[in-house]
Backbone as a printed PyTorch tensor [residue, N CA C, xyz], in Angstrom:
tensor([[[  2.6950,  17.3840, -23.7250],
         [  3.1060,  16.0500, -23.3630],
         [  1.9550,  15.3560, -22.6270]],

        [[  1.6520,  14.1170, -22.7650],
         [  0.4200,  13.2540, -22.4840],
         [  0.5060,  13.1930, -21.2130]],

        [[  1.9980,  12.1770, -21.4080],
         [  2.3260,  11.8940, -19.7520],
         [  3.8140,  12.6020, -19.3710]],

        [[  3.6210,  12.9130, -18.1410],
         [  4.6780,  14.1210, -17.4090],
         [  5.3910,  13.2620, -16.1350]],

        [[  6.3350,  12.6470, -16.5090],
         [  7.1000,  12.2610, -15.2640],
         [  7.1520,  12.9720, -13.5520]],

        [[  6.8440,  12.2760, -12.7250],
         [  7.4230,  13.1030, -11.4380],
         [  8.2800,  11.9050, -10.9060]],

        [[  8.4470,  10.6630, -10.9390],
         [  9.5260,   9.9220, -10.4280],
         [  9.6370,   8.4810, -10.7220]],

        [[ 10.5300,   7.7350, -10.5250],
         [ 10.3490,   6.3940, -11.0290],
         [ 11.3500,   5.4350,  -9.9540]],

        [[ 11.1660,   4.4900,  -9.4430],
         [ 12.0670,   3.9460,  -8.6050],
         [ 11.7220,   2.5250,  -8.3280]],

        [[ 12.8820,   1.7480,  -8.1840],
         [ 13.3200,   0.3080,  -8.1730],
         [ 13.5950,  -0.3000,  -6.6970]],

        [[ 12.4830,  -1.1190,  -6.3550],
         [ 12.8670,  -2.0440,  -5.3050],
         [ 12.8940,  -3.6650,  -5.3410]],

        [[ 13.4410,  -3.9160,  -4.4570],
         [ 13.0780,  -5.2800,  -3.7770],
         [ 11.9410,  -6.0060,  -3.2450]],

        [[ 11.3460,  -6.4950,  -4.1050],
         [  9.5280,  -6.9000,  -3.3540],
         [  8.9650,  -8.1910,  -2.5850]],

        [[  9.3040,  -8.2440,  -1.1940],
         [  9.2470,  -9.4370,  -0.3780],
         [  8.1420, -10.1790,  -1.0690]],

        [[  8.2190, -11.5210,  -0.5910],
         [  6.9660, -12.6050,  -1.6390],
         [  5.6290, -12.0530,  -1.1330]],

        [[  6.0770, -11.7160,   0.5800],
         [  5.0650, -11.4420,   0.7480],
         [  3.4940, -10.1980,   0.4370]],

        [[  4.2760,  -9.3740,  -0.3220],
         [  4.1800,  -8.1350,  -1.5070],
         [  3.5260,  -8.0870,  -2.6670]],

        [[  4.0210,  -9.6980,  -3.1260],
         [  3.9840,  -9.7640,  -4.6910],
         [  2.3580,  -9.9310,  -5.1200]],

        [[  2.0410,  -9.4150,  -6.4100],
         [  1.1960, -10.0800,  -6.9470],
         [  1.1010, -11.0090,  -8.0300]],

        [[ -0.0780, -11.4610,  -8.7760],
         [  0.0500, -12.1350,  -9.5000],
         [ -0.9080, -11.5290, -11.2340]],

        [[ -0.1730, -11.1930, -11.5510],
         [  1.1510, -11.5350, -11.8150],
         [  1.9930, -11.2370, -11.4220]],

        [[  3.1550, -11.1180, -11.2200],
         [  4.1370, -10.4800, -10.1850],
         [  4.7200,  -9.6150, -10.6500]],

        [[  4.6470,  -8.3280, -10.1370],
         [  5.7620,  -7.0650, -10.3220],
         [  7.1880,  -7.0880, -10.7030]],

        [[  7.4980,  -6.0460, -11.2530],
         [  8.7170,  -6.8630, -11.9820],
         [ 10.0060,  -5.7050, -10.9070]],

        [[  9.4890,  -5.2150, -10.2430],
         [  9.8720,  -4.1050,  -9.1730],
         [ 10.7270,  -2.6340,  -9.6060]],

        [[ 10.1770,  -2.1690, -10.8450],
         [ 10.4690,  -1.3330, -11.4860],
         [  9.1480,  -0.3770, -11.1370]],

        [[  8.6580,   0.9680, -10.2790],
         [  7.8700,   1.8170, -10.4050],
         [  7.7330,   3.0170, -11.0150]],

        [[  7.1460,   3.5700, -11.9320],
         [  7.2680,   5.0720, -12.5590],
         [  6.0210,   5.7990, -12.3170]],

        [[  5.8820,   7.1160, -11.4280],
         [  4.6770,   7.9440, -10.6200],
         [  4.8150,   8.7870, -12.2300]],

        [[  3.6050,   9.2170, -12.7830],
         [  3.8190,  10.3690, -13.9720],
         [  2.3680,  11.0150, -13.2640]],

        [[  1.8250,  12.2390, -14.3130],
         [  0.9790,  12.8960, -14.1290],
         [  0.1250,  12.7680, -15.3690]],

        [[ -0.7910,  11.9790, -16.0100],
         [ -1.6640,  12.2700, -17.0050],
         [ -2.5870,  13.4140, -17.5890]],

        [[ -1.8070,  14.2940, -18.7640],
         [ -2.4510,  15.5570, -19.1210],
         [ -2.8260,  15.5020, -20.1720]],

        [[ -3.8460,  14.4500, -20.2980],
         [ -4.7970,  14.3300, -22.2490],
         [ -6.1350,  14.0730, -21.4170]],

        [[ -6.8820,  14.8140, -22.2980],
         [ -8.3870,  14.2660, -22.0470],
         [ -8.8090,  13.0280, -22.4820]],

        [[ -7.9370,  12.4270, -23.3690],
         [ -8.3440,  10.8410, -23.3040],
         [ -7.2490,  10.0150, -22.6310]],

        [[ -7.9470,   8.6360, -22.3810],
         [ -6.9160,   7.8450, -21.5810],
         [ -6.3370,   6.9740, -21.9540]],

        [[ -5.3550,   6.2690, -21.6010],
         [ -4.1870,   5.2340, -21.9760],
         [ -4.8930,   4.3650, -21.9820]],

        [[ -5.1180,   3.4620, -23.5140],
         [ -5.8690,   2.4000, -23.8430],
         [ -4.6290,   0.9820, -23.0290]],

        [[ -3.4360,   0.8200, -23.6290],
         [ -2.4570,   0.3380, -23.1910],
         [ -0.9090,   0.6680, -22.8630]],

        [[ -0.6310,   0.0860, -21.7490],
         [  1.1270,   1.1520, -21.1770],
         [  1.4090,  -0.3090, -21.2990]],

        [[  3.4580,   0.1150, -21.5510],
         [  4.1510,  -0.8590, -21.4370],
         [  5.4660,  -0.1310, -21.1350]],

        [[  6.4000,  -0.9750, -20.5360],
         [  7.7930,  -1.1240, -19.7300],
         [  8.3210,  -1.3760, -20.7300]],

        [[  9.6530,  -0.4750, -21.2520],
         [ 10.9080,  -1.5020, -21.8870],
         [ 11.2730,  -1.0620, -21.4200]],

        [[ 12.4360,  -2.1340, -20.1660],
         [ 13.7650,  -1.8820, -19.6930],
         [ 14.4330,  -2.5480, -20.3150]],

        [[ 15.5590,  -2.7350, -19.2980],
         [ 16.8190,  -3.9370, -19.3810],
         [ 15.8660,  -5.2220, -19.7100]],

        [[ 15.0440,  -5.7100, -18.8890],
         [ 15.0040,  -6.8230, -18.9880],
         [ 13.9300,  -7.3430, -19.4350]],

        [[ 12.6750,  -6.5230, -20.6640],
         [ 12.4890,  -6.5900, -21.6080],
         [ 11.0220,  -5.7410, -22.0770]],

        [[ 10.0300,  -6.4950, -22.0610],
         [  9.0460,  -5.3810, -22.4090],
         [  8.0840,  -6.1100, -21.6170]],

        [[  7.1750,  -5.1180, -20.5250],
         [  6.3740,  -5.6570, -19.5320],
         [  5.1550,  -4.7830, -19.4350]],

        [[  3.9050,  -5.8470, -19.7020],
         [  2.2570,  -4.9460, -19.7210],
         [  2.6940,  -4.1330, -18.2300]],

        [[  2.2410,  -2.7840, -17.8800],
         [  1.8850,  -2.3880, -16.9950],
         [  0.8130,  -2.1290, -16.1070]],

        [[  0.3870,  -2.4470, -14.8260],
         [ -0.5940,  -2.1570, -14.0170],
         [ -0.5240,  -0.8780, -13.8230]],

        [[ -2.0270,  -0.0340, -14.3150],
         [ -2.0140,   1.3170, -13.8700],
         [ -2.5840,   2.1820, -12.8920]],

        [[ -2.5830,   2.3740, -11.4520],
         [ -3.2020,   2.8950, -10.5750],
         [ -2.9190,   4.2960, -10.2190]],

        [[ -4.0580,   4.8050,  -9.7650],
         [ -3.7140,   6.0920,  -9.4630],
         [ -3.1130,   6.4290,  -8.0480]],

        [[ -2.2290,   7.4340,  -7.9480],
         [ -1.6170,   7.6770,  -7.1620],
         [ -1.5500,   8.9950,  -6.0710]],

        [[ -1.4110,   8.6720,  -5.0110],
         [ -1.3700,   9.7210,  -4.2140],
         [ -0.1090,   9.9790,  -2.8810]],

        [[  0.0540,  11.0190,  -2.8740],
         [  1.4950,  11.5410,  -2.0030],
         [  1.2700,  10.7810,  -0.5640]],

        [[  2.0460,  10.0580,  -0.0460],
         [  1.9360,   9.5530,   1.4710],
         [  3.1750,   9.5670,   1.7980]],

        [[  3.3850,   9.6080,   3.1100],
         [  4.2200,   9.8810,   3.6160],
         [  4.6730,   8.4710,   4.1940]],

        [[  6.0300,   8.2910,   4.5430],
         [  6.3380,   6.7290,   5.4490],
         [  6.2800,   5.4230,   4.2620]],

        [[  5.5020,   5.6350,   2.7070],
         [  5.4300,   4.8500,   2.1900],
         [  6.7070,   4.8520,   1.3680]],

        [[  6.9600,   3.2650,   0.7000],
         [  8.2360,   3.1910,  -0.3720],
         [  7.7710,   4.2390,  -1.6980]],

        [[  8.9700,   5.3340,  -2.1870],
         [  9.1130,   5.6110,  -3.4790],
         [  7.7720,   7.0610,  -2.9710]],

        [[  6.9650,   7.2680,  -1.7240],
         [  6.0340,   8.4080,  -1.1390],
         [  4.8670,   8.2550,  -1.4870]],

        [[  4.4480,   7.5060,  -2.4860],
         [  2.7790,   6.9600,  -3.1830],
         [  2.4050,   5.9500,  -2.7260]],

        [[  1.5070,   6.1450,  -2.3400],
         [ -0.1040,   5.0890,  -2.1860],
         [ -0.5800,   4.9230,  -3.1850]],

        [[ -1.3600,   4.2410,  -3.6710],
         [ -2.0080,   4.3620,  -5.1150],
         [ -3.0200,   3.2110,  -4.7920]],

        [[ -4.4560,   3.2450,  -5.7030],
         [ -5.3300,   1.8460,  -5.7300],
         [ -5.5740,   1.7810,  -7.0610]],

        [[ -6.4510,   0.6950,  -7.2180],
         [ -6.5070,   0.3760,  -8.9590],
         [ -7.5710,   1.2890,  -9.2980]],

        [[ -7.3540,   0.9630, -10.4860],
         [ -8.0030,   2.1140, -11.1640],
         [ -8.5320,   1.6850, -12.7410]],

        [[ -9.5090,   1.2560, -13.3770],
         [ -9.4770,   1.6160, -14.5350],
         [ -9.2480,   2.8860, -16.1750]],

        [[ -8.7170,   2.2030, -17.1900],
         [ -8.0620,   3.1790, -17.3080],
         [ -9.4130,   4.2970, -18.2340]],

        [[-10.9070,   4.0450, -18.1250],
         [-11.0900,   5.3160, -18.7460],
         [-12.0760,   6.0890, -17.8010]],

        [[-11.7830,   5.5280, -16.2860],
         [-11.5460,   6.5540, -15.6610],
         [-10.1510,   7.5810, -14.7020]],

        [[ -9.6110,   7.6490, -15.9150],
         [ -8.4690,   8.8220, -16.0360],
         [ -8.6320,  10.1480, -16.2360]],

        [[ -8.0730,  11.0230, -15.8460],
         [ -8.8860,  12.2270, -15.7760],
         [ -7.3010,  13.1210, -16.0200]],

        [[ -7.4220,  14.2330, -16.9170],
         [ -6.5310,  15.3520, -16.6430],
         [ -5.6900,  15.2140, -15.5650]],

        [[ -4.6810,  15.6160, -15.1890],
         [ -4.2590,  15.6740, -14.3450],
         [ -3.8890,  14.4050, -12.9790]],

        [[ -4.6480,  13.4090, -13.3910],
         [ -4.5400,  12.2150, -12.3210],
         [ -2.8210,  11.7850, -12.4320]],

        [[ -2.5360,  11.9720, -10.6490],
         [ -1.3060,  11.0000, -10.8210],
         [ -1.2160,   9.6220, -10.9950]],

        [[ -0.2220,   9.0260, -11.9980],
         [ -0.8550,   7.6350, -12.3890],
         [  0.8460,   6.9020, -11.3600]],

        [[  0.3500,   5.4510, -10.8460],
         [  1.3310,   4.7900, -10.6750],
         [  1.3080,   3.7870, -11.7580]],

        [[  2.5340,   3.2550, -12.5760],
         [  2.8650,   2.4890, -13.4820],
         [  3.6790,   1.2970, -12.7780]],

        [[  3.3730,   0.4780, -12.8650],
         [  4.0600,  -0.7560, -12.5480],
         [  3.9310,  -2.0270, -13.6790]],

        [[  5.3460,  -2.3240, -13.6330],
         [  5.4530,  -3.5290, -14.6320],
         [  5.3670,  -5.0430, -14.1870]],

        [[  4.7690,  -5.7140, -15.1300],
         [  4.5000,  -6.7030, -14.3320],
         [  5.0180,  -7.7000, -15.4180]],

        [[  5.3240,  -8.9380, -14.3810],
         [  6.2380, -10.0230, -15.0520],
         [  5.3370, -10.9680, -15.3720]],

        [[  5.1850, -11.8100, -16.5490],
         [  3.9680, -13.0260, -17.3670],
         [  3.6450, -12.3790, -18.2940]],

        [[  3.3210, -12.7700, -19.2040],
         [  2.7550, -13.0640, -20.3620],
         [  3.5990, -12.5760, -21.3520]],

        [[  3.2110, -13.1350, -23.1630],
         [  3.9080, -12.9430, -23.6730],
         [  3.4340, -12.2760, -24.7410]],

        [[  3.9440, -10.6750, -24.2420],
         [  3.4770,  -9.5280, -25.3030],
         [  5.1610,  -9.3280, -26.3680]],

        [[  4.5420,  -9.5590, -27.1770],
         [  6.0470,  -9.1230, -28.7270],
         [  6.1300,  -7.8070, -28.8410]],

        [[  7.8380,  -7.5180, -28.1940],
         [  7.8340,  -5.7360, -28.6580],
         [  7.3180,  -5.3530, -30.1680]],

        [[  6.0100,  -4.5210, -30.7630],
         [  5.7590,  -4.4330, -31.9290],
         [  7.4890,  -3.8050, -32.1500]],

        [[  6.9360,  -3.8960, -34.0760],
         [  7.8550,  -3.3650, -34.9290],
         [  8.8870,  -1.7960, -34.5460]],

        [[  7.5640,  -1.2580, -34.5150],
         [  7.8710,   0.1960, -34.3450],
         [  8.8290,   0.8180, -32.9180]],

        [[  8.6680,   0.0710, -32.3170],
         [  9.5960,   0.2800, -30.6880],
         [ 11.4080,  -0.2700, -31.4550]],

        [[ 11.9700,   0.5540, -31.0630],
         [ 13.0850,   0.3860, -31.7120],
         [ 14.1130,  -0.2270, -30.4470]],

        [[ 14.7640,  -1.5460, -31.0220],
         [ 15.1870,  -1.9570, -30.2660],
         [ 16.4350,  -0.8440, -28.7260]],

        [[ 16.5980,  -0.1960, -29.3670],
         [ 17.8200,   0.7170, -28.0450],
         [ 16.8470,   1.7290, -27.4820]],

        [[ 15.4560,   1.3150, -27.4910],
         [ 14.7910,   1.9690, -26.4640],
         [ 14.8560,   1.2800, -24.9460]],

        [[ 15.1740,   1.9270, -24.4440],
         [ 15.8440,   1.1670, -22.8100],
         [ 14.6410,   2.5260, -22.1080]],

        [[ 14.5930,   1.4230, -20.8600],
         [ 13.9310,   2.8860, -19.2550],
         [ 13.0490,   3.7760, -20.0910]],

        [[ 12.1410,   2.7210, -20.6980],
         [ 11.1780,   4.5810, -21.5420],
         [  9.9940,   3.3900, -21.3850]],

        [[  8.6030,   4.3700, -20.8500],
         [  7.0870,   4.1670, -20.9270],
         [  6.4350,   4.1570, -22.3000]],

        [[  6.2760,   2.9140, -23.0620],
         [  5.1790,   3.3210, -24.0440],
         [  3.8960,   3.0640, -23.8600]],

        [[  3.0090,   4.1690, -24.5910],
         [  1.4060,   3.5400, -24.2190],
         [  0.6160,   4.0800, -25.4170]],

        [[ -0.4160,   3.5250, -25.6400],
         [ -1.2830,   4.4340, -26.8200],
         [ -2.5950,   4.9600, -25.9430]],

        [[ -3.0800,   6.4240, -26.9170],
         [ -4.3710,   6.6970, -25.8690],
         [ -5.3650,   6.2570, -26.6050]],

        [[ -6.4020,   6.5520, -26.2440],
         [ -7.5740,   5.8100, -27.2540],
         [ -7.9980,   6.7500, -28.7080]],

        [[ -7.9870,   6.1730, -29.5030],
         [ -8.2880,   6.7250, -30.3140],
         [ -7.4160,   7.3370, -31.2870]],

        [[ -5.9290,   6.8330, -30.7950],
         [ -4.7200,   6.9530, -31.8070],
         [ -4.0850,   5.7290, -31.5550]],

        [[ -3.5880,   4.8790, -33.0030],
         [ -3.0020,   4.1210, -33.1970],
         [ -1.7060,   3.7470, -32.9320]],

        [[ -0.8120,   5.1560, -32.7410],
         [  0.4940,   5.5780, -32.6430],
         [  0.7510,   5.1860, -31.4120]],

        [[  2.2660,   4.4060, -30.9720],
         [  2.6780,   4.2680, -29.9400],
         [  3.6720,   5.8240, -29.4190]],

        [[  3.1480,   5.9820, -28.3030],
         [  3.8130,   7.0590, -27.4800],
         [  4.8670,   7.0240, -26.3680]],

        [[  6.0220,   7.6010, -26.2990],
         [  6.7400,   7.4600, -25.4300],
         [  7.2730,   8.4720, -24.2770]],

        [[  7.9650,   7.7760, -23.0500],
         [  8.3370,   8.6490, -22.3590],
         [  9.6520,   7.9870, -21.7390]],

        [[ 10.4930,   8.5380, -21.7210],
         [ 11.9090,   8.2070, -21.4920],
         [ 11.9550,   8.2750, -20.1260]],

        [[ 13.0720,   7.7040, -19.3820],
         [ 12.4860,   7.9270, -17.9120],
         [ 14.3370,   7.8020, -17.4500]],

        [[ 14.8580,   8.9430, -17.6880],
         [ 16.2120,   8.9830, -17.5810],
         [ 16.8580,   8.7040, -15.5720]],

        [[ 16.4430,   8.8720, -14.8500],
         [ 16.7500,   8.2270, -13.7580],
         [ 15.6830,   7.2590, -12.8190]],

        [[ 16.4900,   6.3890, -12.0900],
         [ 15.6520,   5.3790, -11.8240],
         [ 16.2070,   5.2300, -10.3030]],

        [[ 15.9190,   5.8650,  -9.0260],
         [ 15.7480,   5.8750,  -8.3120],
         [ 15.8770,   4.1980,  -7.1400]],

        [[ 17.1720,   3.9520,  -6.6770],
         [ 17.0830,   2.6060,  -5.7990],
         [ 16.0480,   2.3370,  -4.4170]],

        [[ 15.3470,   1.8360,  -4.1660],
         [ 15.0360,   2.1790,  -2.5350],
         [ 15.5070,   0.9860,  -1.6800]]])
């Protein structure tokens, strides 16, 4: 498996928080295990399909959801890096063909060098 879930969780993001584009306040922490890296990630939830910001992540304590994370480009990704996924709200990407509409709460992304969209289901979603 490419990408390996360790948690995913939903808050409330004061304005003073937000970015721009603005978070759509849906977070998913995974673990990246391919030697190549995620050319592009995307969000389909409920409320529809959202480019994701990808930073890497690290365990802290006192913080929302326990990760810190800073940006990161994505081909420096490495084995094993914990990635933070965040969806972000603007622009207007068209779910391709192939994403089947009753895909709900699942990560797609392609890595480089395969065409194929990849998924990861993300069966609980954590309130904070």
């Amino acid at each position: 498996m490419t990408l390996e879930l360790i948690t995913a969780y939903s808050r409330n993001i004061p304005e003073s928080e937000q970015s721009n584009p603005r978070m759509q306040g849906t977070f998913v922490v995974a673990r990246w295990n391919a030697t190549t890296y995620p050319e592009t990630v995307f969000w389909r939830g409920d409320g529809g399909w959202f480019t994701c910001n990808i930073e890497k992540a690290h365990k802290a304590a006192g913080v929302t959801g326990g990760y810190s994370s800073v940006s990161i480009i994505p081909d420096q990704i490495h084995p094993g890096d914990t990635l933070r996924l965040i969806p972000l709200v603007g622009g207007r990407f068209p779910i391709p063909a192939e994403i089947p509409e009753s895909a709900k709460n699942t990560v797609f992304y392609k890595v480089s060098g395969n065409p194929m969209w990849l998924s990861m289901p993300v069966n609980k979603i954590e309130v904070k």
